[in-house]
C-alpha positions in Angstrom: -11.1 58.8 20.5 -12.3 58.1 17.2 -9.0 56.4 16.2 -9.4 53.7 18.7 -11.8 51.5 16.9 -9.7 51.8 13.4 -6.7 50.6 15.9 -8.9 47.6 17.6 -10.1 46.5 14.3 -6.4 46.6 12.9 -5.1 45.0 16.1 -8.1 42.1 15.6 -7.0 41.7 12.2 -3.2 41.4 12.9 -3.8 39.0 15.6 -6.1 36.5 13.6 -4.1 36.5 10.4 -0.8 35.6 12.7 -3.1 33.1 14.9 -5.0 31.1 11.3 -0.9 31.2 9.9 0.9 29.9 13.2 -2.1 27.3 13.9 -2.0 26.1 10.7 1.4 25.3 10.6 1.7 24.4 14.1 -0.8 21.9 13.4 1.1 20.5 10.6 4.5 20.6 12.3 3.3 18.9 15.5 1.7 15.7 13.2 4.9 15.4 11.0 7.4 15.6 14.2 5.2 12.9 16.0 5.6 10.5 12.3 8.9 11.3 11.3 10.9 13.9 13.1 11.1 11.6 16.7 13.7 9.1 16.5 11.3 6.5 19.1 8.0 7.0 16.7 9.9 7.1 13.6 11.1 3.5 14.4 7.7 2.0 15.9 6.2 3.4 12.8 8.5 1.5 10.4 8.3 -1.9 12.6 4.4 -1.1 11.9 5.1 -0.9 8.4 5.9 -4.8 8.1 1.9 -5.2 8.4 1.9 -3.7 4.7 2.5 -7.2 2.3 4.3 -5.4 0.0 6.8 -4.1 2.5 7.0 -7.7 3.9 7.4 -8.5 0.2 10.1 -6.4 0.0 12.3 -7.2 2.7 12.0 -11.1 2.5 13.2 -10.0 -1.1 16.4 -7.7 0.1 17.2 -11.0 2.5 16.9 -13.6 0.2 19.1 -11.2 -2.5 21.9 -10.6 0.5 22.3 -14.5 1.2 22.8 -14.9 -2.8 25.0 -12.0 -2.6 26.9 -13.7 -0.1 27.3 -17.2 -2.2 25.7 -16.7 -5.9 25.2 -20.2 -6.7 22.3 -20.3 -4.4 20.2 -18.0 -6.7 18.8 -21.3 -8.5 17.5 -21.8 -4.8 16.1 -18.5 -4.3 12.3 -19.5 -4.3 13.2 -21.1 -1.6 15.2 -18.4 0.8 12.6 -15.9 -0.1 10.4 -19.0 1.7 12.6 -19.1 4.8 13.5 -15.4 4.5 9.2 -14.6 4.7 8.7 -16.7 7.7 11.9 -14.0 9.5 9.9 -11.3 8.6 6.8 -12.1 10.3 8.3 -13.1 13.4 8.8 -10.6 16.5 12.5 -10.8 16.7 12.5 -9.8 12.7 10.2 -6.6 14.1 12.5 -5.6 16.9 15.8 -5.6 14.5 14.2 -3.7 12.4 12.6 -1.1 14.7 16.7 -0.6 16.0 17.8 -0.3 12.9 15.4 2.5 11.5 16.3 4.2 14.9 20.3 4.3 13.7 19.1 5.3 10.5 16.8 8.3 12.1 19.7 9.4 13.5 22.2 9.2 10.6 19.1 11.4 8.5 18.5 13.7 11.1 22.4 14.3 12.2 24.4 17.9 11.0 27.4 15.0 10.6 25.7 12.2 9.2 26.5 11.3 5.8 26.1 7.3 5.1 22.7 6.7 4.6 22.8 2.7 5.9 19.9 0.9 6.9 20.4 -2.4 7.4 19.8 -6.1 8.9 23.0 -7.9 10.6 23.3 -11.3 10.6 20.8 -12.3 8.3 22.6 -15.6 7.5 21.8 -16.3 11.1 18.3 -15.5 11.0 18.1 -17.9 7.9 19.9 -20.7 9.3 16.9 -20.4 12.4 14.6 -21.2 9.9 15.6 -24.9 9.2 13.7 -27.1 8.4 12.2 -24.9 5.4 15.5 -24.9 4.1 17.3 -27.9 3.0 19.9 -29.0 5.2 22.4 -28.8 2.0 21.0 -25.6 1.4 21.0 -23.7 4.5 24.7 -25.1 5.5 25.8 -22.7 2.0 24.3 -19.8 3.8 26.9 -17.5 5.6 26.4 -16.4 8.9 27.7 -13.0 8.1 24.7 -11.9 5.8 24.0 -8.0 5.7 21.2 -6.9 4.4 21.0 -3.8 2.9 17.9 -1.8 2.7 18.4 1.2 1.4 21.1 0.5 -1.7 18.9 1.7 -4.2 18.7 5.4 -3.0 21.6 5.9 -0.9 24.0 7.7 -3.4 20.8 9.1 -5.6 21.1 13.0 -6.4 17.3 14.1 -5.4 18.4 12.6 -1.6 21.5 14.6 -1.6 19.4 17.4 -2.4 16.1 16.3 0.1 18.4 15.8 2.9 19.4 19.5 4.3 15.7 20.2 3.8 14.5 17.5 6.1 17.1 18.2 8.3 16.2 22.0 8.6 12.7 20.8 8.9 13.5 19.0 12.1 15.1 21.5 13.7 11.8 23.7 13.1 9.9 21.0 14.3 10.9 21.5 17.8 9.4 24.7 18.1 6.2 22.8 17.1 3.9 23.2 19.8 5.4 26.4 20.7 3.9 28.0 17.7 0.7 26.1 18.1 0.4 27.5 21.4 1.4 31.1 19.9 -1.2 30.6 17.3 -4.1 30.0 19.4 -3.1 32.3 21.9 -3.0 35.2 19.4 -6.9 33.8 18.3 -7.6 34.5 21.9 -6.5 37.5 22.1 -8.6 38.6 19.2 -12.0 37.1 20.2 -11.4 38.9 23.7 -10.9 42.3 21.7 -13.1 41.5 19.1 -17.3 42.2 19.8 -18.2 39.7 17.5 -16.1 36.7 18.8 -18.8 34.0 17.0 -17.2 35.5 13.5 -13.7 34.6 14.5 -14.5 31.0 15.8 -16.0 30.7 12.4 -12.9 31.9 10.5 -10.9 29.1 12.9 -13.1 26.7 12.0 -12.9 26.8 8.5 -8.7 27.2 9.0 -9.1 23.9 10.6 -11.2 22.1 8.6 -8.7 22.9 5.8 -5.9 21.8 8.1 -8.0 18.5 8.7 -8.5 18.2 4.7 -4.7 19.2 3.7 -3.9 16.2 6.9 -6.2 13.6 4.4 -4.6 14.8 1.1 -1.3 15.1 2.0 -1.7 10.8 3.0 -3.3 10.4 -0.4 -0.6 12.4 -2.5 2.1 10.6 -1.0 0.3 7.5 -2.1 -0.6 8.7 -5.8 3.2 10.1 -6.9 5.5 7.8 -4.8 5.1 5.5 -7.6 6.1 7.9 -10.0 9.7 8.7 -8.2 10.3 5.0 -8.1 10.2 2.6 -11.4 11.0 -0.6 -9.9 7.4 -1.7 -9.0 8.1 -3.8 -5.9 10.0 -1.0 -4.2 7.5 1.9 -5.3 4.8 -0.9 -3.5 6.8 -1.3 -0.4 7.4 2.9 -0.2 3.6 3.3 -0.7 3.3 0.6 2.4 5.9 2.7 4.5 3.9 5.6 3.8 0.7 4.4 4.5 1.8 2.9 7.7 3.5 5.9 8.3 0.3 8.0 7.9 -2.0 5.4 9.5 -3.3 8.3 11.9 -3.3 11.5 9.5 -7.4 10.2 8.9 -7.8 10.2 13.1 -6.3 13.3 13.5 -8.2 15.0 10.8 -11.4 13.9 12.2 -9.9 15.5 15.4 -9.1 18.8 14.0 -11.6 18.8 11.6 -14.3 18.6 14.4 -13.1 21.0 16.6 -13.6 23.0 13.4 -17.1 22.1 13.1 -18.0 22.7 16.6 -16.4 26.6 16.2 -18.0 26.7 12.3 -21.5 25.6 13.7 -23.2 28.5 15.2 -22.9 30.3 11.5 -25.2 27.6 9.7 -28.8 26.8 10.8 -28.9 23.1 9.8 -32.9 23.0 11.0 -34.7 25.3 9.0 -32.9 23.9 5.7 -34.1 20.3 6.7 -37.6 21.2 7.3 -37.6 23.2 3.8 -36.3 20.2 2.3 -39.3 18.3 3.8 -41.8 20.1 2.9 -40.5 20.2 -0.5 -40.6 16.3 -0.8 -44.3 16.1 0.9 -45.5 18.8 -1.1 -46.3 18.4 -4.8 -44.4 22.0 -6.2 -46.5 24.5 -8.4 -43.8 24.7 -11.1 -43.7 22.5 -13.7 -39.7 22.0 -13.6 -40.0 21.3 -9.9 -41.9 18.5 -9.9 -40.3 16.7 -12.9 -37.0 17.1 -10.2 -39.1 16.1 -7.5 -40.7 12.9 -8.9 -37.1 12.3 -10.2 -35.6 12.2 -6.9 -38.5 10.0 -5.5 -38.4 7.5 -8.3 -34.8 7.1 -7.9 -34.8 6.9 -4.2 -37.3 4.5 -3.9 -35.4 2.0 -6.6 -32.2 2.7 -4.4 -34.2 1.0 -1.5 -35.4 -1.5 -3.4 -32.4 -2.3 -5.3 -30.0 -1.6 -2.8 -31.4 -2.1 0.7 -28.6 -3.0 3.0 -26.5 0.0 1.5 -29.8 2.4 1.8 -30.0 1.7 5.4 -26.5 2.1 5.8 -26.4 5.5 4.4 -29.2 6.1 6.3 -27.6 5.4 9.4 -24.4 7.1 8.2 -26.4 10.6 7.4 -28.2 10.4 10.8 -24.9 10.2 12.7 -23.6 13.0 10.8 -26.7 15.3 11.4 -26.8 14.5 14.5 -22.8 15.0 15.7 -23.5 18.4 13.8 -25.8 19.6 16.1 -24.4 18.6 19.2 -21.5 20.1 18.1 -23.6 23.4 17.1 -25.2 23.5 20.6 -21.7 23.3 22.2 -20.6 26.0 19.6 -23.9 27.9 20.7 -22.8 27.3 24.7 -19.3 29.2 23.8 -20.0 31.6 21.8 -22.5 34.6 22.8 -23.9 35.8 19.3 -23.8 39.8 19.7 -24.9 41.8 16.8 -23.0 41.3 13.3 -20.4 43.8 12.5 -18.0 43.8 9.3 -15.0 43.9 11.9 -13.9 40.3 11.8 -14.5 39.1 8.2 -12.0 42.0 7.2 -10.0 40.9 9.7 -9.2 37.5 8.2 -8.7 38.6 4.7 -5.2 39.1 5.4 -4.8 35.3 6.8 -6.7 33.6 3.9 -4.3 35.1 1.3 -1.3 34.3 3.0 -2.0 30.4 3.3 -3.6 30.6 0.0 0.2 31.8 -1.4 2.1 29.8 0.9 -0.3 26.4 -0.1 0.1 27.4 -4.0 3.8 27.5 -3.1 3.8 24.3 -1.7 1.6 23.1 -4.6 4.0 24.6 -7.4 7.3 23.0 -5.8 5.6 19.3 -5.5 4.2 19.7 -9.2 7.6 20.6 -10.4 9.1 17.8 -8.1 6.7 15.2 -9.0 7.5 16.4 -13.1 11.3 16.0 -12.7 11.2 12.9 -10.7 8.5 11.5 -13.4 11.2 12.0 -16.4 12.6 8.7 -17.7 16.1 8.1 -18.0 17.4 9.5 -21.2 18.8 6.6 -23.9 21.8 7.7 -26.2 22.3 11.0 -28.6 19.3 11.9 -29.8 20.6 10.3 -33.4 22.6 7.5 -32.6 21.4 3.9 -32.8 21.6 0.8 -30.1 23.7 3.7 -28.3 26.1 4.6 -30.8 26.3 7.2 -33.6 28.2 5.2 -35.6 26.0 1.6 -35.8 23.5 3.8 -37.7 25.3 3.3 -40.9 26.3 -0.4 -40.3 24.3 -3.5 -42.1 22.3 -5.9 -39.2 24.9 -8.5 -39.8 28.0 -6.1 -38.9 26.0 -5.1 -35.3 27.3 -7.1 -32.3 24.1 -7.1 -29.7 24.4 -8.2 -26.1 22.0 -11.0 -25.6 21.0 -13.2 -22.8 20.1 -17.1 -22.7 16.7 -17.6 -21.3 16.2 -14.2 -20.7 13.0 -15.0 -19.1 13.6 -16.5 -16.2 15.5 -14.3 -13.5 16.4 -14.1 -9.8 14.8 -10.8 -9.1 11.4 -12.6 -9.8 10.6 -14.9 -6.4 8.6 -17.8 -7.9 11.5 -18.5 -10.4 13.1 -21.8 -9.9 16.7 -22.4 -11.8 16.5 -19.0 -13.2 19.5 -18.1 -16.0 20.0 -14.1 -15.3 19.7 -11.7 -12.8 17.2 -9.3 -13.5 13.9 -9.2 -15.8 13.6 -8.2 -19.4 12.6 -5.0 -18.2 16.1 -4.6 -16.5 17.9 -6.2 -19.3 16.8 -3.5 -21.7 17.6 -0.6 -19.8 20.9 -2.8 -18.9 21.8 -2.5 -23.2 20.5 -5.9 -23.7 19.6 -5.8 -27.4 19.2 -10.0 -28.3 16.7 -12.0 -26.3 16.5 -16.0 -26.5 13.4 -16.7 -24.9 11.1 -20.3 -24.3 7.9 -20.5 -25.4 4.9 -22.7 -23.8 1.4 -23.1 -24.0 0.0 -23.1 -20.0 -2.9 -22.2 -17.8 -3.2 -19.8 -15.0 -3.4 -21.9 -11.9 -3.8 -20.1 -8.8 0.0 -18.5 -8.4 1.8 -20.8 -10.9 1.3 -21.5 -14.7 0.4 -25.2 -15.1 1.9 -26.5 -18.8 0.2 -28.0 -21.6 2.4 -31.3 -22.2 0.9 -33.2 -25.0 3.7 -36.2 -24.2 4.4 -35.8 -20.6 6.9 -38.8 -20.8 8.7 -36.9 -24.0 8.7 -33.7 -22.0 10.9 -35.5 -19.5 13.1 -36.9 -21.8 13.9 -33.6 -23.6 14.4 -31.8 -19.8 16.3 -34.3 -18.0 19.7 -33.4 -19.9 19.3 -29.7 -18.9 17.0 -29.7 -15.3 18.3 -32.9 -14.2 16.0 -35.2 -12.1 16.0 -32.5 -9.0 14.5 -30.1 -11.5 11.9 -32.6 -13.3 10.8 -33.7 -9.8 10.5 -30.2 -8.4 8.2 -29.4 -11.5 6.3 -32.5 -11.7 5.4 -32.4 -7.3 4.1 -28.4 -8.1 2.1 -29.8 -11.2 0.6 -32.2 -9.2 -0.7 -29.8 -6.5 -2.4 -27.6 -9.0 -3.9 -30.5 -11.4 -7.8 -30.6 -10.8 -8.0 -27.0 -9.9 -9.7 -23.9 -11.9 -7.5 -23.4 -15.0 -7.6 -20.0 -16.3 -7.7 -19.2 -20.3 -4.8 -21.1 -22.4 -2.3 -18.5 -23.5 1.6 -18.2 -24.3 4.2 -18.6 -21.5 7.5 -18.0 -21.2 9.5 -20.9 -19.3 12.1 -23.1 -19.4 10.6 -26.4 -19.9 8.3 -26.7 -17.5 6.3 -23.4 -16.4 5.6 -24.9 -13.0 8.7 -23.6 -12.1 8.7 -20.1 -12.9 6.7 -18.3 -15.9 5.9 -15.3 -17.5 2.9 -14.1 -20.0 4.5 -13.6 -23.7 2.3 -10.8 -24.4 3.3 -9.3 -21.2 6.8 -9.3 -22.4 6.1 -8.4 -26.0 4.4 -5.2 -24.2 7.4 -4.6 -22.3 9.7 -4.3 -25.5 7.1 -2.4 -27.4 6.8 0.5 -24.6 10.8 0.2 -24.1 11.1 1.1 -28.1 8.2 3.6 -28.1 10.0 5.7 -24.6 13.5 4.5 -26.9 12.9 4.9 -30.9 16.1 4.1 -32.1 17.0 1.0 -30.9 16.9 -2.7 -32.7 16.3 -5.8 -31.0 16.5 -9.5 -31.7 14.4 -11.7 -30.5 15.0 -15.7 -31.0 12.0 -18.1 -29.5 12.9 -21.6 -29.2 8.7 -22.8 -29.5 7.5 -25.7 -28.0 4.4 -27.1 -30.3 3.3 -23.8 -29.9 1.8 -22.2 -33.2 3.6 -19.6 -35.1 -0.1 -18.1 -35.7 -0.7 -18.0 -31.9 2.8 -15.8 -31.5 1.8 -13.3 -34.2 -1.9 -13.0 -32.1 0.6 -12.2 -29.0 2.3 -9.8 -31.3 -0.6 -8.2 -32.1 -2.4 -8.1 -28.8 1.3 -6.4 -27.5 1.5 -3.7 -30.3 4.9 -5.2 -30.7 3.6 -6.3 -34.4 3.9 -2.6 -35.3 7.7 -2.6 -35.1 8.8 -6.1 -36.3 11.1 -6.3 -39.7 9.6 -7.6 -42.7 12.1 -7.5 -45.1 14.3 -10.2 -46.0 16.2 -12.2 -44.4 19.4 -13.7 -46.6 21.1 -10.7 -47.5 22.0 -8.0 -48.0 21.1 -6.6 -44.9 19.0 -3.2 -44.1 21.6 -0.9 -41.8 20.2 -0.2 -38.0 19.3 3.5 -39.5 16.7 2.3 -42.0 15.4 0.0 -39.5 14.6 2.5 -37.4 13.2 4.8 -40.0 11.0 2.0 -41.5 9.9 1.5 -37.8 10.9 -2.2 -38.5 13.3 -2.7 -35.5 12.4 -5.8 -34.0 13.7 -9.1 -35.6 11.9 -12.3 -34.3 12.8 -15.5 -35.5 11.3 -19.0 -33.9 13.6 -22.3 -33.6 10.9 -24.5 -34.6 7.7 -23.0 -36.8 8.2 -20.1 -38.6 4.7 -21.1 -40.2 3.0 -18.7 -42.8 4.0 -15.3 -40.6 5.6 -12.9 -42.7 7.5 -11.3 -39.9 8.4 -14.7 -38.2 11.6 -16.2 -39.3 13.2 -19.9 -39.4 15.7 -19.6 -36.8 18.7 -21.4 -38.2 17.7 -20.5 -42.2 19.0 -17.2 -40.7 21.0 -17.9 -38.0 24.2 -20.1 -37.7 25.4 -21.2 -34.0 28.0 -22.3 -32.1 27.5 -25.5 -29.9 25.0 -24.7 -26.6 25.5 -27.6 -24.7 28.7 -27.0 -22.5 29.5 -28.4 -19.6 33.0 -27.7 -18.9 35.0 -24.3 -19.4 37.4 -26.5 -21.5 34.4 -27.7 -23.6 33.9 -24.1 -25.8 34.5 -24.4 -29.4 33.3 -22.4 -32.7 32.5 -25.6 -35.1 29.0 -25.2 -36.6 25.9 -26.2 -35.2 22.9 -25.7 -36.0 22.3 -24.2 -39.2 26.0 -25.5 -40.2 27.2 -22.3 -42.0 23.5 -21.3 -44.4 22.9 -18.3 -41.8 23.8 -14.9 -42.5 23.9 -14.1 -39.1 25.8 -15.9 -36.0 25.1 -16.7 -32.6 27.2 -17.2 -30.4 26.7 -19.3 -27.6 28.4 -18.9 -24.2 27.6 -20.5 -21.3 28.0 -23.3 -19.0 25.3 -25.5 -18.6 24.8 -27.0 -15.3 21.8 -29.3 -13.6 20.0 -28.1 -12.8 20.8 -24.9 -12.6 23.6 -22.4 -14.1 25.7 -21.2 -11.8 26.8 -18.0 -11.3 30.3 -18.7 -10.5 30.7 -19.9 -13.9 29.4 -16.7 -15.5 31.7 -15.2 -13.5 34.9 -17.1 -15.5 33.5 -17.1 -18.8 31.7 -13.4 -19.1 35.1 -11.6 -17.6 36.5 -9.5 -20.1 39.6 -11.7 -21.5 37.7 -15.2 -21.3 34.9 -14.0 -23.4 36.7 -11.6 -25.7 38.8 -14.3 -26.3 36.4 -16.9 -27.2 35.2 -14.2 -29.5 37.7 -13.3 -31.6 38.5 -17.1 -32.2 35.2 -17.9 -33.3 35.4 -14.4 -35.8 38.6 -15.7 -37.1 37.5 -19.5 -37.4 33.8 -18.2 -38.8 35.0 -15.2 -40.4 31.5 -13.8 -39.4 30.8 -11.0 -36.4 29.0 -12.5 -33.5 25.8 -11.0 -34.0 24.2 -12.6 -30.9 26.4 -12.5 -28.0 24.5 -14.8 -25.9 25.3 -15.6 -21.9 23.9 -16.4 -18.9 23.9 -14.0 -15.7 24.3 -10.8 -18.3 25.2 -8.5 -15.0 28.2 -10.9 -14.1 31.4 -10.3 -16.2 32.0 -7.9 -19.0 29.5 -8.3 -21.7 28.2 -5.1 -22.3 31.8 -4.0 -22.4 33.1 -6.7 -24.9 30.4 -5.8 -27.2 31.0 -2.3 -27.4 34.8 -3.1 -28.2 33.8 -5.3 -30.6 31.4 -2.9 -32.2 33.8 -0.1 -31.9 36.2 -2.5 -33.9 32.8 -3.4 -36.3 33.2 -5.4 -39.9 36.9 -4.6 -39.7 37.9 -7.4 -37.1 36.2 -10.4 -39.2 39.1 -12.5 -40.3 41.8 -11.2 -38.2 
């Protein structure tokens, strides 16, 4: 008979360490099958999700890029679809689309046999054309009906989701055993208060298993939120996932409170809440015989009275907020009181859960471990080149400046992929161009002011200003800027700083300092890379670029040497941490660093307007430049045209164009300058041509 305690207490101890595990989890599994693992919540929670702006953001963005997709010579109009394509997304229709596409694509995730990862929008060129009149009638007319919009491009084909997918699918096959092992859980906890004499002790142990649960419920929302961004560079799509996921864990907070209180109602009849509150009382109405005490005591009274003063709408709040807590505890401690009986204490239970609390422990630490390492490996940047190679190859290293070809882009500022950007030139943002191989940037530079969403430019002349624009925006483009300066004239101006924009920075603009950051974290995450930078200034002061420089750290990294010859090659550049050559078009001014454009450059004509129009005679700076730009593009009003880019950046046209101009300059194009630098060949024409280096001058 004596063994039959020893076998209750190890049958109590068996049960609750299997009832805390399977409760825990069965918690767990139940919220994540109701958020993601059913196909009909899955999809209401991702319509949901379109409350989030940056989601919003996001797709208007992924419709407005599919109708450019569709014909590219609308990108110069793009401001404007991202208009039409915001006022879809709002709308109901937009809402039930999306909630049928994210059911196909639940069931493409979630299928043993499905292997395309598509979600997408059909018809979008219909859904824009509804939109008229936002859209110009010439406009909209150019957008196909056909438009698919694809949502999930980006990560489709990526290695981690090849990798994520089994798990989730295995996962969801768990998760229908979900309330099955909540149900065993609890029924096991049962089972163990009947056998158990002390059944208070046990409801205590639950309680604090839940009030775990209900805190791992709140982290888990707020993880998700802190290291989504750092899977995801591209800042609007890291916004619009931390959007999905907070709309997708809108109710983790409702159900922690919901766990977490049943917790406090079974944890409540351990903790006497009244006796501490008296003593705390008394302590604050009675003056304390030690000396340390009341030093503390008038401390906390001094302070407390200037937070009522100081503060008094917050004090009472709190005030409010502390009441409501005390008293929800003890309600919730007299129902805890009602259910449980309190018998004498024995040591039966609290040995009994030992076993439970170091199994989550190492099953939480497990979980810990693997999203640490994940988070690490999904944190790594992209690696550049061989460790000692330069721009990308080993063998530039040992080649002068002037013997380097370097992809460069033509107004590399302005770019589709940012939505206020009228008549943009390229694709993608300098950001994007560097991690493209873009190694030469020619860049605008205007003074402006920060005017609500747009940047409103200083014109000293506004009737020169239009003169010098009308030949490359046309009259469409100067009125466009003109009707948006108007609208922001007479409103609060922000501080007077550099921007970067093509004539007028009504129509699209970016901070210089911004973009000097950009390139001085690109060459700090890439050391051995060399860039050119060529800034065509507008009356802005060479002094005021060097301040920009110097705010951006970029001044750390610029070349100082000289420029006429003979040149330094990319490896001493790099090892004199002088990698970054910036010259200006206009004022060079007393800056040691900041060169006279065409004292070092020599050019080809800029503007083309016909593909039969190219040629390689001098421009400016005749032939005095030890370097050579050469300029290739077509210039259109007032936009460029991607269609074009397409001719002149395929691989014969623009090898072509080059050699000529080598043979008729008998100088390497150093600068390789286009528009649209992801349409055509360039990156491949300048690695040929680099491959070829010194050796091809003069063939």
């Amino acid at each position: 008979m004596s063994d039959c305690p020893r076998i209750r207490r190890s049958i109590v101890s068996l049960l609750v360490t299997l009832g805390l595990i399977l409760v825990f989890f069965g918690i767990v599994l139940t919220y994540a099958t109701q958020a993601v693992f059913d196909r009909k919540s899955f999809a209401d929670r991702a319509a949901r999700s379109l409350r989030e702006p940056a989601v919003a953001g996001l797709l208007a963005d992924r419709i407005s890029l599919a109708a450019i997709h569709a014909n590219r010579d609308l990108t110069a109009y793009r401001p404007l679809i991202i208009a039409g394509a915001r006022q879809i997304v709002s709308s109901a229709a937009f809402s039930q689309l999306l909630r049928a596409s994210a059911e196909a694509l639940h069931f493409v995730v979630f299928s043993q046999d499905g292997n395309d990862l598509v979600l997408n929008l059909a018809d979008g060129g219909v859904l824009l054309r509804n939109v008229v009149p936002t859209l110009p009638p010439r406009l909209s007319e150019k957008i196909p009906d056909d438009v698919i919009v694809d949502l999930s491009d980006r990560v489709a084909n990526s290695r981690q989701l090849a990798e994520t997918l089994p798990k989730l699918r295995e996962l969801a096959a768990l998760s229908t055993y979900a309330w099955w092992v909540l149900a065993g859980g609890a029924l096991c906890l049962l089972l163990a208060a009947v056998l158990s004499p002390t059944r208070w002790r046990i409801g205590r142990e639950t309680g604090w298993l839940l009030l775990l649960t209900a805190l791992f419920l709140v982290l888990v929302r707020g993880a998700g939120i802190t290291m989504i961004p750092r899977f995801i560079d591209d800042t609007g799509v890291s916004a619009a996932a931390v959007g999905v996921w907070r709309s997708f864990t809108a109710d983790a907070a409702d159900r922690a409170l919901l766990v977490g209180g049943i917790g406090v109602v079974l944890l409540s009849p351990s903790f006497e809440v009244e006796p501490h509150a008296r003593a705390a009382w008394r302590w604050l109405r009675t003056v304390p015989a030690r000396g340390t005490e009341r030093v503390l005591r008038s401390a906390v009274l001094g302070f407390g009275g200037y937070g009522l003063v100081r503060w008094p709408r917050a004090a009472v709040e709190l005030a409010v907020s502390v009441s409501g807590i005390v008293l929800g505890y003890l309600g919730a401690s007299a129902l805890g009181r009602l259910i449980f009986q309190l018998d004498r204490e024995e040591p039966l239970a609290r040995r009994a859960v030992r076993p439970a609390v170091i199994v989550l422990s190492f099953v939480l630490a497990l979980v810990g471990i693997d999203i640490w390492i994940a988070v690490s490996a999904g944190s790594g940047g992209a690696g550049g080149g061989p460790g000692d190679a330069c721009n990308g190859r080993q063998d530039l290293c040992g080649r002068p400046l002037d013997t380097v070809v370097f992809a460069t882009t033509h107004n590399a500022m302005g770019s589709s992929d940012q939505p206020a950007w009228l008549f943009p030139a390229q694709e993608v943002n300098i950001a994007a161009q560097l991690r493209d191989g873009i190694r030469g940037f020619q860049i605008d530079a205007h003074y402006g002011h920060q005017v609500e969403d747009r940047v409103l430019t200083v014109i000293a002349d506004e009737g020169a200003a239009r003169r010098t624009y009308e030949s490359v925006l046309g009259k469409q483009g100067i009125d466009a800027a003109f009707r948006i300066r108007e609208r922001l004239l007479g409103k609060p101006e922000g501080e007077q700083r550099i921007y970067l924009c093509h004539g007028f920075c009504e129509l699209g603009a970016v901070d210089l300092v911004t973009v000097f950051q950009t390139m001085r974290d690109f060459l700090r995450n890439n050391p051995r890379e060399v860039l050119i930078v060529v800034i065509q200034d507008e009356d802005v002061r060479p002094e005021d670029i060097a301040r920009a420089a110097e705010q951006s750290g970029l001044s750390e990294r610029v070349y100082r040497g000289p420029v006429t010859g003979p040149w330094p090659t990319l490896g001493e550049m790099i090892r004199h941490q002088q990698q970054v050559l910036i010259a200006a078009e206009s004022h060079a001014g007393d800056v040691p660093w900041l060169h006279q454009a065409f004292e070092v450059f020599q050019e080809t004509p800029f503007d083309v307007r016909t593909v039969t129009s190219f040629s390689c005679k001098p421009w400016r700076g005749q032939t005095r430049g030890t370097l050579f730009q050469l300029n290739h593009w077509i210039t259109r009003v007032p936009a460029p045209r991607p269609s074009d880019a397409a001719l002149v950046n395929s691989y014969d046209f623009l090898m072509t164009r080059a050699r000529t101009c080598m043979q008729e300059r008998h100088k390497l194009p150093n600068l390789l300058a286009v528009d649209f630098s992801r349409t055509g060949d360039l990156l491949r024409v300048v690695d040929e041509l680099n491959r070829e280096g010194s050796a091809a001058v003069g063939r």
